[in-house]
N, CA, C and O atoms as CSV, one atom per row, in Angstrom:
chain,resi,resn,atom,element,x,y,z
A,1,UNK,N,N,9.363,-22.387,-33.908
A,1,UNK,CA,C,9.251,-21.322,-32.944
A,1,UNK,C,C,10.302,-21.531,-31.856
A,1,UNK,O,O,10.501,-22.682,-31.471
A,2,UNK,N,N,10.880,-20.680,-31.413
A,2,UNK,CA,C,11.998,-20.473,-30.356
A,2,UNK,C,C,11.327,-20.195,-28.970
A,2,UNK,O,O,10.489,-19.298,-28.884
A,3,UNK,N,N,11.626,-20.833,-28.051
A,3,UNK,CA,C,11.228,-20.173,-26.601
A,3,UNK,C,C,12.172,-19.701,-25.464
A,3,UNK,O,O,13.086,-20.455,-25.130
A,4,UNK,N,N,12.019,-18.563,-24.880
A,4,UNK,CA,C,12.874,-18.806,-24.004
A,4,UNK,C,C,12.527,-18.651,-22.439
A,4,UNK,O,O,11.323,-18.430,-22.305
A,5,UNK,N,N,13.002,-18.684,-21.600
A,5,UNK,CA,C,12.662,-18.564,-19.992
A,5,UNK,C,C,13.752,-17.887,-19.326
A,5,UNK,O,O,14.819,-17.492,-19.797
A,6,UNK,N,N,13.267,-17.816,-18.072
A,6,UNK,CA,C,14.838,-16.887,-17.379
A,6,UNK,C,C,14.570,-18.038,-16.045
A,6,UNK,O,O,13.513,-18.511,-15.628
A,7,UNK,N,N,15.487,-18.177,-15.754
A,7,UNK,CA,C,16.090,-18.497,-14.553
A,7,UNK,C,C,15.418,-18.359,-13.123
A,7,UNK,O,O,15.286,-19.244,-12.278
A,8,UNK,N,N,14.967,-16.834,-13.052
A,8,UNK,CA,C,14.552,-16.137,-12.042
A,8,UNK,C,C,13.013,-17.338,-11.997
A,8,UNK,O,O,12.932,-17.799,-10.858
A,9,UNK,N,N,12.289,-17.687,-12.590
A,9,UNK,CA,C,11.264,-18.272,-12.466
A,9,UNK,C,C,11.119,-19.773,-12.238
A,9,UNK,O,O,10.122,-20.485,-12.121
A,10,UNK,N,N,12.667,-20.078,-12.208
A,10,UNK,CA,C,13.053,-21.732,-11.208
A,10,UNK,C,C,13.943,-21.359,-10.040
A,10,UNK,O,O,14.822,-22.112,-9.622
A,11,UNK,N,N,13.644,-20.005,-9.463
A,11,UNK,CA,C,14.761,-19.750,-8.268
A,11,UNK,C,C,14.957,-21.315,-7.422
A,11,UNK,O,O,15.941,-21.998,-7.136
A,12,UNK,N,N,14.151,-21.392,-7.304
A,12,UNK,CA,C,13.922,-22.443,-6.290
A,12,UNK,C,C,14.535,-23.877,-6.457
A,12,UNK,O,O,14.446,-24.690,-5.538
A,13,UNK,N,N,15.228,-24.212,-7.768
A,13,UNK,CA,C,16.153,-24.925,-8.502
A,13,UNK,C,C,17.633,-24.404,-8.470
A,13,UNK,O,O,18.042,-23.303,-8.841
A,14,UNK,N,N,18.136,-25.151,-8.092
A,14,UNK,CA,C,19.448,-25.384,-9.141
A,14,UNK,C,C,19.422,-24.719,-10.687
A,14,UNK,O,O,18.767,-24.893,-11.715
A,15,UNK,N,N,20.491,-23.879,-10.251
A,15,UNK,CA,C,20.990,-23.076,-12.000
A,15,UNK,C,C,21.250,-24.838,-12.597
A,15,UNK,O,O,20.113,-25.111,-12.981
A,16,UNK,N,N,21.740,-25.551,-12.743
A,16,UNK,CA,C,22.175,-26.782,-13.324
A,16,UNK,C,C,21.005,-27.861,-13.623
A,16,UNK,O,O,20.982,-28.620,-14.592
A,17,UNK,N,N,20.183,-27.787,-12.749
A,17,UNK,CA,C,18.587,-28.198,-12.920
A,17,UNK,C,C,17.898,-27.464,-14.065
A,17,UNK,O,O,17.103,-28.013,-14.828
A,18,UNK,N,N,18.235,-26.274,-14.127
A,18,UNK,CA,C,17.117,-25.261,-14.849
A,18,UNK,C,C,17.726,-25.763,-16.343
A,18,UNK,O,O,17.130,-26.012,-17.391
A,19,UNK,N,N,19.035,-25.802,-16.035
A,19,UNK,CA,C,19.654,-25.907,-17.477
A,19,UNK,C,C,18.735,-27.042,-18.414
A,19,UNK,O,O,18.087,-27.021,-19.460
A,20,UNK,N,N,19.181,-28.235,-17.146
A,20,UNK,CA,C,18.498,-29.439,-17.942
A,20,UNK,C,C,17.046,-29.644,-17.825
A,20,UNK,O,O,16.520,-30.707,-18.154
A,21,UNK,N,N,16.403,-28.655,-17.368
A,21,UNK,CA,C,14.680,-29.180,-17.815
A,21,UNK,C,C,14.527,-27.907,-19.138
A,21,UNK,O,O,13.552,-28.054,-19.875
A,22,UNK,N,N,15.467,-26.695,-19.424
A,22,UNK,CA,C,15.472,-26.323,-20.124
A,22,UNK,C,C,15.800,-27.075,-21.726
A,22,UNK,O,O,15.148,-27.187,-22.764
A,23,UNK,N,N,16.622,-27.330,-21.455
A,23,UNK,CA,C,17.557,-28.474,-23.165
A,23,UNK,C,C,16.022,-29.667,-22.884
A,23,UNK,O,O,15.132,-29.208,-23.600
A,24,UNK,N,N,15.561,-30.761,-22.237
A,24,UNK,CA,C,14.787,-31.557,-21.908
A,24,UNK,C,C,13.452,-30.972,-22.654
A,24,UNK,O,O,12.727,-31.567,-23.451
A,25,UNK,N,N,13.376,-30.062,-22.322
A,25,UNK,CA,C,11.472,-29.795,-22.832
A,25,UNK,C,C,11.657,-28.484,-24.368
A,25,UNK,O,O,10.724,-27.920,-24.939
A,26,UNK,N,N,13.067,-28.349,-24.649
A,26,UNK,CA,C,13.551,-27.852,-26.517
A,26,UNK,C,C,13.165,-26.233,-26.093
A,26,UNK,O,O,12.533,-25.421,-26.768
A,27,UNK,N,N,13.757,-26.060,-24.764
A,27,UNK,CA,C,13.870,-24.635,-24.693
A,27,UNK,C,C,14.600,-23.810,-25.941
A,27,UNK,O,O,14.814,-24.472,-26.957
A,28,UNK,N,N,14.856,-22.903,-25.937
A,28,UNK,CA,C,16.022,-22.441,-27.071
A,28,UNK,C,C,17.225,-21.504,-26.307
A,28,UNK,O,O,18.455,-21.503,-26.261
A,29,UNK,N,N,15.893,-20.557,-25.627
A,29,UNK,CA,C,17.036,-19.080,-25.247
A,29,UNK,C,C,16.730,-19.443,-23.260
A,29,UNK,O,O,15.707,-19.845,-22.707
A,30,UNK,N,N,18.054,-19.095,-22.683
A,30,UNK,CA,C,17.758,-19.027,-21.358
A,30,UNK,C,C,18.422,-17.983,-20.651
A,30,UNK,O,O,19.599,-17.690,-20.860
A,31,UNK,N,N,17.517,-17.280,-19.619
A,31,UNK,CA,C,18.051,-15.612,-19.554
A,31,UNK,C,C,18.502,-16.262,-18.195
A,31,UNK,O,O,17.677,-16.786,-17.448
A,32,UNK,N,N,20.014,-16.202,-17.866
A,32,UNK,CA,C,20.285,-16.592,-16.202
A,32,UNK,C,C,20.650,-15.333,-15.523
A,32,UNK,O,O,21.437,-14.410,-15.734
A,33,UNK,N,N,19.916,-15.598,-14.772
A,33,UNK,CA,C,19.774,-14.342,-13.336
A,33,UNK,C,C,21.162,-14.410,-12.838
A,33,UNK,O,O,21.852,-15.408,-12.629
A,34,UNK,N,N,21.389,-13.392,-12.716
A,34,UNK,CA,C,23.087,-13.468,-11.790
A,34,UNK,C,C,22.730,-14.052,-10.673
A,34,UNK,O,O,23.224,-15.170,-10.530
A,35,UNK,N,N,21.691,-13.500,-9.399
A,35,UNK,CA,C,21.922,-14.239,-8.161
A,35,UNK,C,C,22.213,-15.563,-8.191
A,35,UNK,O,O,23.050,-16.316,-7.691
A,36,UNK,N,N,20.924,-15.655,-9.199
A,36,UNK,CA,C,20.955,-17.675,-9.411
A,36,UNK,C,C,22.210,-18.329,-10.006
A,36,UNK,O,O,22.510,-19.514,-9.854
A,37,UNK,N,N,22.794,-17.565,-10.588
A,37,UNK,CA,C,24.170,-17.944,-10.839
A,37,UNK,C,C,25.460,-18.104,-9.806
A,37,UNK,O,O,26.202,-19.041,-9.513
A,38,UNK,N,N,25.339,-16.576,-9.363
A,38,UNK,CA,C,25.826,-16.760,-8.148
A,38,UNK,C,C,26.038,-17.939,-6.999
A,38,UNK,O,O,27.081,-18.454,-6.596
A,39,UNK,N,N,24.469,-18.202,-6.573
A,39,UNK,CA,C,23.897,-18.596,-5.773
A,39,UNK,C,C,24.648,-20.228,-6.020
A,39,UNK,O,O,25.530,-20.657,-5.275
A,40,UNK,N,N,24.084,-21.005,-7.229
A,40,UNK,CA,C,24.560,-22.116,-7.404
A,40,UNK,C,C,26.245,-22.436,-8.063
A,40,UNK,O,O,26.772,-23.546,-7.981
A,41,UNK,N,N,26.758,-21.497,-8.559
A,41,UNK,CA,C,28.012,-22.105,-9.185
A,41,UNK,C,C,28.552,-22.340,-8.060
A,41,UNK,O,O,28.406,-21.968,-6.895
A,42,UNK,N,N,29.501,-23.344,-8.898
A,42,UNK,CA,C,30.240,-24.400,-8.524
A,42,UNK,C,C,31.853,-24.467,-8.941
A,42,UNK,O,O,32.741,-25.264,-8.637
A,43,UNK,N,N,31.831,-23.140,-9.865
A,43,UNK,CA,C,32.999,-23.484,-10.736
A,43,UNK,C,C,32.955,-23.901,-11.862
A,43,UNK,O,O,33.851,-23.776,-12.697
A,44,UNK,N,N,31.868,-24.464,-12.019
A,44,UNK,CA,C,31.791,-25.172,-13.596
A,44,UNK,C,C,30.548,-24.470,-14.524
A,44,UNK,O,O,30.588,-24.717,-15.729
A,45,UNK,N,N,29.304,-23.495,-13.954
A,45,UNK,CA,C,28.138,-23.485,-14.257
A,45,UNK,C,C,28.633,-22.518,-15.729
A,45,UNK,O,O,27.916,-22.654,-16.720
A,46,UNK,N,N,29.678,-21.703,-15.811
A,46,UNK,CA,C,30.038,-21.114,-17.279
A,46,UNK,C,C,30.288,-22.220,-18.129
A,46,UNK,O,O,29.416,-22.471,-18.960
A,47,UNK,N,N,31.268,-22.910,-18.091
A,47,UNK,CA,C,31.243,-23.968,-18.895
A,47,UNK,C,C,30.129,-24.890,-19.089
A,47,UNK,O,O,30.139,-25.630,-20.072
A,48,UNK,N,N,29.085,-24.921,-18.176
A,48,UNK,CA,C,28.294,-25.825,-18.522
A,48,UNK,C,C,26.844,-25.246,-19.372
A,48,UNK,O,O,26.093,-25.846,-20.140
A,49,UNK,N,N,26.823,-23.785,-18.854
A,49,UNK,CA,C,25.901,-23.161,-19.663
A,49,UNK,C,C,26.575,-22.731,-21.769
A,49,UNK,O,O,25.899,-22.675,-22.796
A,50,UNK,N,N,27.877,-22.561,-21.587
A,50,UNK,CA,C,28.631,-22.011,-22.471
A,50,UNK,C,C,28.175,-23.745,-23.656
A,50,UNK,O,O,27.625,-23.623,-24.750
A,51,UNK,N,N,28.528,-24.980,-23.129
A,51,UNK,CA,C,28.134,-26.058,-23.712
A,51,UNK,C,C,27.032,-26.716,-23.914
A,51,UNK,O,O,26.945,-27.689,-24.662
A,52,UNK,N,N,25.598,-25.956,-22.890
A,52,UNK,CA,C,24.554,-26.425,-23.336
A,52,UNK,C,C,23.922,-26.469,-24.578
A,52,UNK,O,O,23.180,-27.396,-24.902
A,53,UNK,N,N,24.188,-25.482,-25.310
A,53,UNK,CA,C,23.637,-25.621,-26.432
A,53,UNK,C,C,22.174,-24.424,-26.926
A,53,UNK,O,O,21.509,-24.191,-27.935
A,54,UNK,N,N,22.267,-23.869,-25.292
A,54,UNK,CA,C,21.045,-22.998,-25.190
A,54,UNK,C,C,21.898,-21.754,-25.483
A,54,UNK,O,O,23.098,-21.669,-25.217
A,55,UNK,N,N,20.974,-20.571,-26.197
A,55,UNK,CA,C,21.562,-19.504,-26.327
A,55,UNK,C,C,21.382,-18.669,-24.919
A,55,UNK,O,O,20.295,-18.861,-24.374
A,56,UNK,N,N,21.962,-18.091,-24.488
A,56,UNK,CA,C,22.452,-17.514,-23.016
A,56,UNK,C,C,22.383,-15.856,-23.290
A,56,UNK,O,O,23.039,-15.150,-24.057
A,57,UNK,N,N,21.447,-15.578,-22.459
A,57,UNK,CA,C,21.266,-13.812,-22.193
A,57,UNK,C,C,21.496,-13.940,-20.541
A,57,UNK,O,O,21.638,-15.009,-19.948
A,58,UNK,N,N,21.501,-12.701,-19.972
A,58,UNK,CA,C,22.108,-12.778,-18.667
A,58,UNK,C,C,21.157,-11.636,-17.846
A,58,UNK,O,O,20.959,-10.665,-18.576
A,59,UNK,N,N,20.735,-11.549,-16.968
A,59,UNK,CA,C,19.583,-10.654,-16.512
A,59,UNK,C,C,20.852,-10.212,-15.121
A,59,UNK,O,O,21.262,-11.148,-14.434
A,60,UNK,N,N,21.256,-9.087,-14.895
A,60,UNK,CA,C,22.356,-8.383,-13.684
A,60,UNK,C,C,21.902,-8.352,-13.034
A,60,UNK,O,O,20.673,-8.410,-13.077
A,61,UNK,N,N,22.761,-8.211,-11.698
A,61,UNK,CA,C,21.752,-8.072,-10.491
A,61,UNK,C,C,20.947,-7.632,-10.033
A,61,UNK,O,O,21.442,-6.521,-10.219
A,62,UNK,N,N,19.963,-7.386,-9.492
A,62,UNK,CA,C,19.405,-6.697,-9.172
A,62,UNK,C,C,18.830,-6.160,-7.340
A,62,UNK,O,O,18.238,-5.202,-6.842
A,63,UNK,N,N,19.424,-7.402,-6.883
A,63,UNK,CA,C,18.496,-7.723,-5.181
A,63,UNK,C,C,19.583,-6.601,-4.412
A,63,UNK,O,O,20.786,-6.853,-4.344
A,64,UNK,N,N,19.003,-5.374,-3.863
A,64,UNK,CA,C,19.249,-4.625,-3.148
A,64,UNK,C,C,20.629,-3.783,-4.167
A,64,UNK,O,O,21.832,-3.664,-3.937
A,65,UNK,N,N,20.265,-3.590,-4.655
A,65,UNK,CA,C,21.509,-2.954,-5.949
A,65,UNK,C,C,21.224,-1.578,-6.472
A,65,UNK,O,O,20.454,-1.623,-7.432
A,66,UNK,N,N,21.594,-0.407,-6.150
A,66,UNK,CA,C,21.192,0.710,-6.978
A,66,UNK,C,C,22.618,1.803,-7.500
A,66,UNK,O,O,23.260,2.669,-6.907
A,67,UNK,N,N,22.691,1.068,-9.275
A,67,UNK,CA,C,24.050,1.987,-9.784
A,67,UNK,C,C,24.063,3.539,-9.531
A,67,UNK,O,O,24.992,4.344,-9.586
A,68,UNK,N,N,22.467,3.727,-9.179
A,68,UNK,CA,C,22.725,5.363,-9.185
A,68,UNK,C,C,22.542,6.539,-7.831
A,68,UNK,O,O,22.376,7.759,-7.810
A,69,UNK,N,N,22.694,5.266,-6.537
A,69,UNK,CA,C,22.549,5.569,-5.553
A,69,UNK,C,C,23.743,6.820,-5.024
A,69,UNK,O,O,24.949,6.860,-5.268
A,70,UNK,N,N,22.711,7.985,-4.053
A,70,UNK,CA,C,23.651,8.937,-4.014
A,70,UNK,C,C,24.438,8.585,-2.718
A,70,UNK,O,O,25.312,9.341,-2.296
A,71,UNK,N,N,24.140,7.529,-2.155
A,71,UNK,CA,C,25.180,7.003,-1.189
A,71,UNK,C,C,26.194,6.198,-1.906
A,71,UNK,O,O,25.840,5.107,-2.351
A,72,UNK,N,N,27.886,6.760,-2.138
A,72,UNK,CA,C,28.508,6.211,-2.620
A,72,UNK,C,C,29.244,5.288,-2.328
A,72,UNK,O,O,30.259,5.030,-2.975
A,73,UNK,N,N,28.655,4.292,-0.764
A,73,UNK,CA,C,29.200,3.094,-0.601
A,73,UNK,C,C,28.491,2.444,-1.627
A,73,UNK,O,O,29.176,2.009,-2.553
A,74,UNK,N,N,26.802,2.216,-1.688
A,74,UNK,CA,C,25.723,1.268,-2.669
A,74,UNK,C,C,26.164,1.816,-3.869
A,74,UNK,O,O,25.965,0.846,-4.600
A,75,UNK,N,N,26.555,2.556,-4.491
A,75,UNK,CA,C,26.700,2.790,-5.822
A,75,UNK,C,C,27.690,2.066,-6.425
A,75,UNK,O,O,27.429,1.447,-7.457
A,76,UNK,N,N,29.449,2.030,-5.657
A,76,UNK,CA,C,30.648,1.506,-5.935
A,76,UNK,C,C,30.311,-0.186,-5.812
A,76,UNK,O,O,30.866,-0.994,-6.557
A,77,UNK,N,N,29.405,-0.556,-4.853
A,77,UNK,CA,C,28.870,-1.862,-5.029
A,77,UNK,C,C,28.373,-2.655,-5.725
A,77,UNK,O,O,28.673,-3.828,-5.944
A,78,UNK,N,N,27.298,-1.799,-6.238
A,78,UNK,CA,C,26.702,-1.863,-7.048
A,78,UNK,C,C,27.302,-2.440,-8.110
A,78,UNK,O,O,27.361,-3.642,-8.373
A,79,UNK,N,N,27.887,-1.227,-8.903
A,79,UNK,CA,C,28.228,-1.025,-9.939
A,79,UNK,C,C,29.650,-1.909,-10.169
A,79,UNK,O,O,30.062,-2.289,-11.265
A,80,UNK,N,N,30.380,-2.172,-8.691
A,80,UNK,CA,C,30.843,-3.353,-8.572
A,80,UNK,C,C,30.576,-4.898,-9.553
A,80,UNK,O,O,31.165,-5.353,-10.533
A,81,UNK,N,N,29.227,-5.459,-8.612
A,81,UNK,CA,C,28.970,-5.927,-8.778
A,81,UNK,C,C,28.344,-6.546,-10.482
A,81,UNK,O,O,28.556,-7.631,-11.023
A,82,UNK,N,N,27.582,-5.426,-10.937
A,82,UNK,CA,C,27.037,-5.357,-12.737
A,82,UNK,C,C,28.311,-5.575,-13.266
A,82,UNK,O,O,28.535,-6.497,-14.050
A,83,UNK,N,N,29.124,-4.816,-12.902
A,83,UNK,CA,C,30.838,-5.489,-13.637
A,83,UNK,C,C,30.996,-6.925,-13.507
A,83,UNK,O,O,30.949,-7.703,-14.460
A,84,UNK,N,N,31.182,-7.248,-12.310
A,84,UNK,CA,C,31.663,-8.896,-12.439
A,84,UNK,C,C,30.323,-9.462,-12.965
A,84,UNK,O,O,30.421,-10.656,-12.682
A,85,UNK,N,N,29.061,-9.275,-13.603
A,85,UNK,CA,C,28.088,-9.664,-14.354
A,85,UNK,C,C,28.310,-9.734,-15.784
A,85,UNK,O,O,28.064,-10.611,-16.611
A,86,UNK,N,N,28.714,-8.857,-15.846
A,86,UNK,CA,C,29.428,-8.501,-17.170
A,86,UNK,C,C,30.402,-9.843,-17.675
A,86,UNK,O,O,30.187,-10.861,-18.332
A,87,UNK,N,N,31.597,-9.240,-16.978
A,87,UNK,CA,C,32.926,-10.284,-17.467
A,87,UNK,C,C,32.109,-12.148,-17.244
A,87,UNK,O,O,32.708,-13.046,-17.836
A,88,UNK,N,N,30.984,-12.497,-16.517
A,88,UNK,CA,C,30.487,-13.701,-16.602
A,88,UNK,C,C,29.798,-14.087,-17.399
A,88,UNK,O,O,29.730,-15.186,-17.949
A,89,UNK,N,N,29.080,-12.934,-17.539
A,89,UNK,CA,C,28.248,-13.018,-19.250
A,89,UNK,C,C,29.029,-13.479,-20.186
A,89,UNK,O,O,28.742,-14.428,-20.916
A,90,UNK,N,N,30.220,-12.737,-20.227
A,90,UNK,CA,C,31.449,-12.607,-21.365
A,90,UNK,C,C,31.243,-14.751,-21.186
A,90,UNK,O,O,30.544,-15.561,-21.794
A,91,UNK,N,N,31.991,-14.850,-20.353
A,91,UNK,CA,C,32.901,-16.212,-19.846
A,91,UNK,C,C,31.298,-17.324,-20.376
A,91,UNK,O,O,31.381,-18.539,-20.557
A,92,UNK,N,N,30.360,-16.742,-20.485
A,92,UNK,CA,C,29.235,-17.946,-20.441
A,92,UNK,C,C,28.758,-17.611,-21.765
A,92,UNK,O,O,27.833,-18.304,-22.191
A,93,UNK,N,N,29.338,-16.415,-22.711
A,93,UNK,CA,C,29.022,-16.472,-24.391
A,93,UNK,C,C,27.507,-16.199,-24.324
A,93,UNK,O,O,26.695,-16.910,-24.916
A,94,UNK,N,N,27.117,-14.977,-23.463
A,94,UNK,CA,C,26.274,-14.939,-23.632
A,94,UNK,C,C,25.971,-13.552,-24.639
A,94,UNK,O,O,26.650,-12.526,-24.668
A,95,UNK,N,N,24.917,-13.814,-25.331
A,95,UNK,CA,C,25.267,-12.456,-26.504
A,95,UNK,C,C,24.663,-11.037,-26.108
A,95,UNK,O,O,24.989,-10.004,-26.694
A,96,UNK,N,N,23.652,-11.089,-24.944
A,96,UNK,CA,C,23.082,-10.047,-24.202
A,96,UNK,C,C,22.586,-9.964,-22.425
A,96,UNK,O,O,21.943,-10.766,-21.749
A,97,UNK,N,N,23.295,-8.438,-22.024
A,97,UNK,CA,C,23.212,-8.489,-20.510
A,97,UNK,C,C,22.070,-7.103,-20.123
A,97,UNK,O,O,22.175,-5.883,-20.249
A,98,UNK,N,N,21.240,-7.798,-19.729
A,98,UNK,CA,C,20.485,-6.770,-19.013
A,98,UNK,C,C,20.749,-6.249,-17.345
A,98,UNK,O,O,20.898,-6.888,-16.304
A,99,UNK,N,N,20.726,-4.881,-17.633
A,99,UNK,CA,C,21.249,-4.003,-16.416
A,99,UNK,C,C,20.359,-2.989,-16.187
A,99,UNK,O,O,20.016,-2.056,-16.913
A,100,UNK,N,N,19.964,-3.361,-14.847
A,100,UNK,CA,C,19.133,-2.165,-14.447
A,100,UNK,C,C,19.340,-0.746,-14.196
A,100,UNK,O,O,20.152,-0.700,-13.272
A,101,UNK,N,N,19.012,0.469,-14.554
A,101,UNK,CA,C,19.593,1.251,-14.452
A,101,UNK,C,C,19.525,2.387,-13.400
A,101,UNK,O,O,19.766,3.590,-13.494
A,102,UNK,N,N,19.017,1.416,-12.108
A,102,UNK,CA,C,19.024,2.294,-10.944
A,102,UNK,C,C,17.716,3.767,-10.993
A,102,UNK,O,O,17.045,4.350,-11.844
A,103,UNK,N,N,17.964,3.825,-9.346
A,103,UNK,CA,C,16.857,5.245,-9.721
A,103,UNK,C,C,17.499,6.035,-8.329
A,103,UNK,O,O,17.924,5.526,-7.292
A,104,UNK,N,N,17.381,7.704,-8.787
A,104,UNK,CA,C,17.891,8.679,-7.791
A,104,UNK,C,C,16.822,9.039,-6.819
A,104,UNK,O,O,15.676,8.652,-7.050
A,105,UNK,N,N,17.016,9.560,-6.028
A,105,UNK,CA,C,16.188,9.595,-4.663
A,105,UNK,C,C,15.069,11.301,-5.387
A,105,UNK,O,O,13.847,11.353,-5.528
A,106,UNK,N,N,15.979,12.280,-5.647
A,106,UNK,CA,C,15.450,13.404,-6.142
A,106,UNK,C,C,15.999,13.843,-7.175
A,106,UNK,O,O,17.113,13.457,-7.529
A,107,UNK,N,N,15.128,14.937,-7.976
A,107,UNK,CA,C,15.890,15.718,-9.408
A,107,UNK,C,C,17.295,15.806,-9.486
A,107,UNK,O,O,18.051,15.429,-10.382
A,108,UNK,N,N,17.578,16.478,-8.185
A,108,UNK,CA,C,18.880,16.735,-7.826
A,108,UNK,C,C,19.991,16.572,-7.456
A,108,UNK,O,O,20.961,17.321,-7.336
A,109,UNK,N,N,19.711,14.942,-7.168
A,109,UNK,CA,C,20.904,14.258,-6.721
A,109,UNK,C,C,21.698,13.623,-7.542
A,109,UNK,O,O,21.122,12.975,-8.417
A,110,UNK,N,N,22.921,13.605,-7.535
A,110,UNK,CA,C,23.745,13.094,-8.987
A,110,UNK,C,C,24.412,11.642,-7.663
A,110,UNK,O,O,24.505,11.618,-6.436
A,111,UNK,N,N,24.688,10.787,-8.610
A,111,UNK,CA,C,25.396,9.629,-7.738
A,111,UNK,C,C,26.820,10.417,-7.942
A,111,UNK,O,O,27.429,10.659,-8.984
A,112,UNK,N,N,27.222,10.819,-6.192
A,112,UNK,CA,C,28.948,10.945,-6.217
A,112,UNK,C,C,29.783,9.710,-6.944
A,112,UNK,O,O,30.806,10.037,-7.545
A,113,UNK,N,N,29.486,8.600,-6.929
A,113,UNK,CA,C,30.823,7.680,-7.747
A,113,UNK,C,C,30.270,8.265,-8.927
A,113,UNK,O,O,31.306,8.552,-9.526
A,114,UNK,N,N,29.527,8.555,-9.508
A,114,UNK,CA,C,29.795,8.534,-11.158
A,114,UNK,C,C,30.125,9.868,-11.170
A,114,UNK,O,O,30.790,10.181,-12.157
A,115,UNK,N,N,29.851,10.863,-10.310
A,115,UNK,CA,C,30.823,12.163,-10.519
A,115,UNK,C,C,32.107,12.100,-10.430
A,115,UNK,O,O,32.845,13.051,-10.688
A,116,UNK,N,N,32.423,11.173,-10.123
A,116,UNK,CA,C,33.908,11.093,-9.721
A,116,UNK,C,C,34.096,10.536,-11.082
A,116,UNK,O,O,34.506,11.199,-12.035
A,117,UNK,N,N,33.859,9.614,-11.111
A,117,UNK,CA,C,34.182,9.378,-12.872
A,117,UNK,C,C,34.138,10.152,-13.979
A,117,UNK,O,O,34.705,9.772,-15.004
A,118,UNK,N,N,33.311,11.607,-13.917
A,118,UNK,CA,C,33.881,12.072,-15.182
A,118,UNK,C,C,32.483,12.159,-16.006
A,118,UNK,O,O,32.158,12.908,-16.928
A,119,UNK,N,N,31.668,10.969,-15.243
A,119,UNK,CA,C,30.051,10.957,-16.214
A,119,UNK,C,C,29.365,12.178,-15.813
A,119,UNK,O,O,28.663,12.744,-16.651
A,120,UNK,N,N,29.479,12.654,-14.643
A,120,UNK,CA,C,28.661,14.245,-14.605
A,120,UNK,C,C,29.078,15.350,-15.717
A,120,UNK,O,O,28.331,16.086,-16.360
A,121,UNK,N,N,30.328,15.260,-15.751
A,121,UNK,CA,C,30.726,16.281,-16.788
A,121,UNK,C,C,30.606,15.712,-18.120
A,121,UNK,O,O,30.342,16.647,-18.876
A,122,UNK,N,N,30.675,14.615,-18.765
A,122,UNK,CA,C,30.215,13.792,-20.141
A,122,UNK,C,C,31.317,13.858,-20.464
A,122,UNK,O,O,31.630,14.405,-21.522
A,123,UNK,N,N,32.247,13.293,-19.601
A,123,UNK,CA,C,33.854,12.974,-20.163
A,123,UNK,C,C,33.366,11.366,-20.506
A,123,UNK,O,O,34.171,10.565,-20.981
């Protein structure tokens, strides 16, 4: 049987701690939270997750983050931000990234950055 855990539930650790009570007690899969990634790298925590040996899913940001906010400073931030989640996922071989997909205030509000992009019209 395979187990896995996320990150988010040793906030209170070291991403580099979690690693090793993870490999230590025959974890398998470990979902790392971006903050917690954030929070602790060092420079090395891709390479060190990429060599643990654990298979690596990646949970995006989420703390104060909304991609579909119709204020288009939080949206470009946002969505900022799920990007450089992305390319770290990439860098840490991880084979899946979960991304939240935001929520609009009313029916009617479209997020201006993604109109600007082309997604209102389904370019």
């Amino acid at each position: 049987m395979q187990v896995a855990i996320s990150s988010l539930l040793f906030k209170t650790y070291s991403l580099g701690r979690v690693i090793d009570l993870a490999r230590e007690f025959g974890i398998s899969w470990l979902e790392v939270w971006s903050e917690h990634f954030w929070r602790d790298d060092n420079g090395q925590l891709s390479q060190a997750l990429h060599k643990s040996g654990l298979e690596i899913l990646v949970h995006g940001p989420i703390a104060d983050l909304n991609i579909t906010s119709a204020n288009s400073g939080i949206c470009k931030e946002s969505i900022s931000q799920v990007l450089q989640a992305v390319e770290e996922a990439a860098r840490m071989g991880a084979g899946v990234i979960t991304v939240q997909p935001g929520h609009v205030t009313g029916k009617k509000d479209l997020p201006r950055c993604l109109s600007h992009r082309g997604v209102a019209s389904g370019r």
